[in-house]
C-alpha positions as a Markdown table, in Angstrom:
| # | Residue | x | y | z |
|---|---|---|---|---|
| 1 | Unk | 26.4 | -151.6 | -58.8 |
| 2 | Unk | 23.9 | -151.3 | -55.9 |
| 3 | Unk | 20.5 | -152.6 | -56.3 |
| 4 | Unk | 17.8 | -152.2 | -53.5 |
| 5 | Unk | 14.5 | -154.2 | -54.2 |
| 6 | Unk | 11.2 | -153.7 | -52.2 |
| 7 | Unk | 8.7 | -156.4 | -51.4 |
| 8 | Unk | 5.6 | -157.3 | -48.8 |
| 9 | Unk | 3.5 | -153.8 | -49.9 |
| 10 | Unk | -0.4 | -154.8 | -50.3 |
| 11 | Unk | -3.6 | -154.0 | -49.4 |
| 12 | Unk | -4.5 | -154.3 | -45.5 |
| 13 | Unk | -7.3 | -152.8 | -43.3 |
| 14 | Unk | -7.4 | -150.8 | -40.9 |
| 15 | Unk | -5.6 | -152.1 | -37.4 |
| 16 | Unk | -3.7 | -154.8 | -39.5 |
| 17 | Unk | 0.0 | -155.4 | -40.3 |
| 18 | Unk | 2.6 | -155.6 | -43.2 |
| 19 | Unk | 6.0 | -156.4 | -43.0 |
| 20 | Unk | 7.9 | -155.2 | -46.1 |
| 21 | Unk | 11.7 | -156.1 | -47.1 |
| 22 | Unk | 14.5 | -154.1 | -48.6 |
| 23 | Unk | 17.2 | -157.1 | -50.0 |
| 24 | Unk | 20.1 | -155.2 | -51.1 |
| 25 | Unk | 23.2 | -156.1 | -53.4 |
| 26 | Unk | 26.4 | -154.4 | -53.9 |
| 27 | Unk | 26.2 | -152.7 | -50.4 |
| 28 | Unk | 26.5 | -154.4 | -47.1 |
| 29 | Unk | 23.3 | -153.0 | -44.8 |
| 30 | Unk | 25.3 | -153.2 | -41.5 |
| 31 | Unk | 28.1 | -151.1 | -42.6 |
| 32 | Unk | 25.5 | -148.7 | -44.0 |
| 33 | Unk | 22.6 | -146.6 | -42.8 |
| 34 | Unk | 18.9 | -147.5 | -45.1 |
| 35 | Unk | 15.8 | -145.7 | -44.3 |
| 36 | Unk | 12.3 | -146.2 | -45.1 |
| 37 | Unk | 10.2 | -143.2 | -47.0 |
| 38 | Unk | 7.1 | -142.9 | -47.9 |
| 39 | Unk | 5.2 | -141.2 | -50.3 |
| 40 | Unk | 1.5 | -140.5 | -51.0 |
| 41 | Unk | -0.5 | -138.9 | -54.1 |
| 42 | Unk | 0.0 | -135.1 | -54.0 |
| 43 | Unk | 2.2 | -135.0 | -51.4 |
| 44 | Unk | 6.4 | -134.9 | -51.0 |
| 45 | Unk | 8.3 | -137.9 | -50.3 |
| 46 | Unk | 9.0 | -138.0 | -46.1 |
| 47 | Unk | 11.0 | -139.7 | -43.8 |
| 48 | Unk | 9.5 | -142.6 | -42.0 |
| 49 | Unk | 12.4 | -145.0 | -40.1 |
| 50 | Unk | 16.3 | -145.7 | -40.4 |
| 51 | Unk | 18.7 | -147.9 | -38.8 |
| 52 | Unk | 22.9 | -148.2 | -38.5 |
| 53 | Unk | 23.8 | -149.6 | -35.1 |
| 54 | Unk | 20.5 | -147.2 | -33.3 |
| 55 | Unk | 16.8 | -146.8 | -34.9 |
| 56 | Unk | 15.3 | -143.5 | -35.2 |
| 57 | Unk | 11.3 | -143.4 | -36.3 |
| 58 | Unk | 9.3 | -140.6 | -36.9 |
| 59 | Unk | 6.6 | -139.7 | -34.6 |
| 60 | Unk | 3.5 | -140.3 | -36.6 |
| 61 | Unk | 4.6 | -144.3 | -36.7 |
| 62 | Unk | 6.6 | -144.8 | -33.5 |
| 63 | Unk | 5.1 | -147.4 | -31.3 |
| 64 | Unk | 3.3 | -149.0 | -34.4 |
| 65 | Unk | 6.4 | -149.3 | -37.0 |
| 66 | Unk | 9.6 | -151.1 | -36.0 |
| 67 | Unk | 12.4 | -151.2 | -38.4 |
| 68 | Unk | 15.3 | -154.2 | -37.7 |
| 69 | Unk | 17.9 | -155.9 | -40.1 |
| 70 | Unk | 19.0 | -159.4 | -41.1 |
| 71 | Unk | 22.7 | -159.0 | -41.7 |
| 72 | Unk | 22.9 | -162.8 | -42.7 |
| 73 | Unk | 20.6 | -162.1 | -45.4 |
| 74 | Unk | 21.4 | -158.5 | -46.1 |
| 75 | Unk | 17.9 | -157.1 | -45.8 |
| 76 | Unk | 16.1 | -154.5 | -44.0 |
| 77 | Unk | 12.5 | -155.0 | -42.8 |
| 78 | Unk | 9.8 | -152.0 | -41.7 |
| 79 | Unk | 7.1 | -154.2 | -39.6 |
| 80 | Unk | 4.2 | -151.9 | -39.4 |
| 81 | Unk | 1.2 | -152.6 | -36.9 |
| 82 | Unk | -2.0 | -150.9 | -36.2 |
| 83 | Unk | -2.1 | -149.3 | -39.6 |
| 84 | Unk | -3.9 | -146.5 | -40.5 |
| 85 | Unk | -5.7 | -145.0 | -43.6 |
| 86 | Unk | -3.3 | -142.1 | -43.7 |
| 87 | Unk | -0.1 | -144.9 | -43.8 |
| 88 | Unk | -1.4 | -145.2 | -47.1 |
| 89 | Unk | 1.7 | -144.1 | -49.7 |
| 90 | Unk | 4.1 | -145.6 | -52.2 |
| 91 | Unk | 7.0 | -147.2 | -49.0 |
| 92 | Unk | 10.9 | -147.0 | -50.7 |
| 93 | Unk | 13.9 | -148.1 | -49.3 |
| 94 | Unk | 16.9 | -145.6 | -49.4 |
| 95 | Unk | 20.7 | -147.2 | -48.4 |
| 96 | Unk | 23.5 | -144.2 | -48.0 |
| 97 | Unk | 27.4 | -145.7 | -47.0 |
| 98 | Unk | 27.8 | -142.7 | -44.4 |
| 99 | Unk | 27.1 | -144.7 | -41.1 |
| 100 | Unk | 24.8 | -142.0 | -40.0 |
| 101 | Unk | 21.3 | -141.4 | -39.2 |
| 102 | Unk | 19.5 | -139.3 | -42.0 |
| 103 | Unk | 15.8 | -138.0 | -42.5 |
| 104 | Unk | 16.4 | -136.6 | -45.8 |
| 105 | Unk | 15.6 | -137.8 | -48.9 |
| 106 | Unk | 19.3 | -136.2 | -50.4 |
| 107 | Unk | 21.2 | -137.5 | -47.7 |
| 108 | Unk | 20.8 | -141.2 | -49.5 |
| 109 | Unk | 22.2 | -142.3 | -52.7 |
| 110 | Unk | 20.5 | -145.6 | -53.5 |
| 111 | Unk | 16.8 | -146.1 | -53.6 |
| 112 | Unk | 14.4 | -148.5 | -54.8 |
| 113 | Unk | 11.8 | -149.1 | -56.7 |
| 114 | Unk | 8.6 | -148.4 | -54.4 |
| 115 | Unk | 5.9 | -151.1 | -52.9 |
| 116 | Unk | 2.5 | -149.9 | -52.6 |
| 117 | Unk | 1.2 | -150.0 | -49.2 |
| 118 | Unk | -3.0 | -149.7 | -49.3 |
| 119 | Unk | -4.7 | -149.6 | -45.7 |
| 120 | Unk | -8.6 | -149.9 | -45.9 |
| 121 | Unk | -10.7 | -148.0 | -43.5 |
């Protein structure tokens, strides 16, 4: 059974940083593809970074969010810099087994739970 689990969400200002984790078991991050989403009140659930053996951001958080992987420890982290009010939004991890980059929310199988991410103007 996979299980993906979500920490490091908070509150932060404006121009701060957060680093959030994605530890996974019963699915092996390096031989899969996970992605970051986000999603804030009113408004659909959207692609924000994803990583196999390449990145791919999208363009309202590249330069400020950078999304690596600890394969020793089989988690995911989405470093996020220079926040802004508008990155405010519930941040989940989704993990898929195809080894291929995906910006859909039904091109993933396994998500997690959510961490609330809260940037202060």
């Amino acid at each position: 059974q996979v299980q993906l689990v979500e920490s490091g969400g908070g509150l932060v200002q404006a121009g701060g940083s957060l680093r959030l984790s994605c530890a996974a078991s019963g699915l092996t991050f390096s031989h899969s593809t996970t992605g970051w989403f986000r999603q804030a009140p009113g408004k659909e659930r959207e692609f924000v970074a994803a990583i196999n053996w390449i990145e791919s951001y999208a363009e309202s958080v590249k330069g400020r969010f950078t999304i690596f992987r600890d394969n020793a420890k089989n988690t995911v982290y989405l470093q996020m810099n220079s926040l802004k009010p508008e990155d405010t939004a519930v941040y989940y991890c989704a993990a898929d087994r195809a080894y291929a980059l995906r910006r859909s929310t039904n091109q993933y199988e396994y998500w997690g739970q959510g961490t609330q991410v809260t940037v202060s103007s």
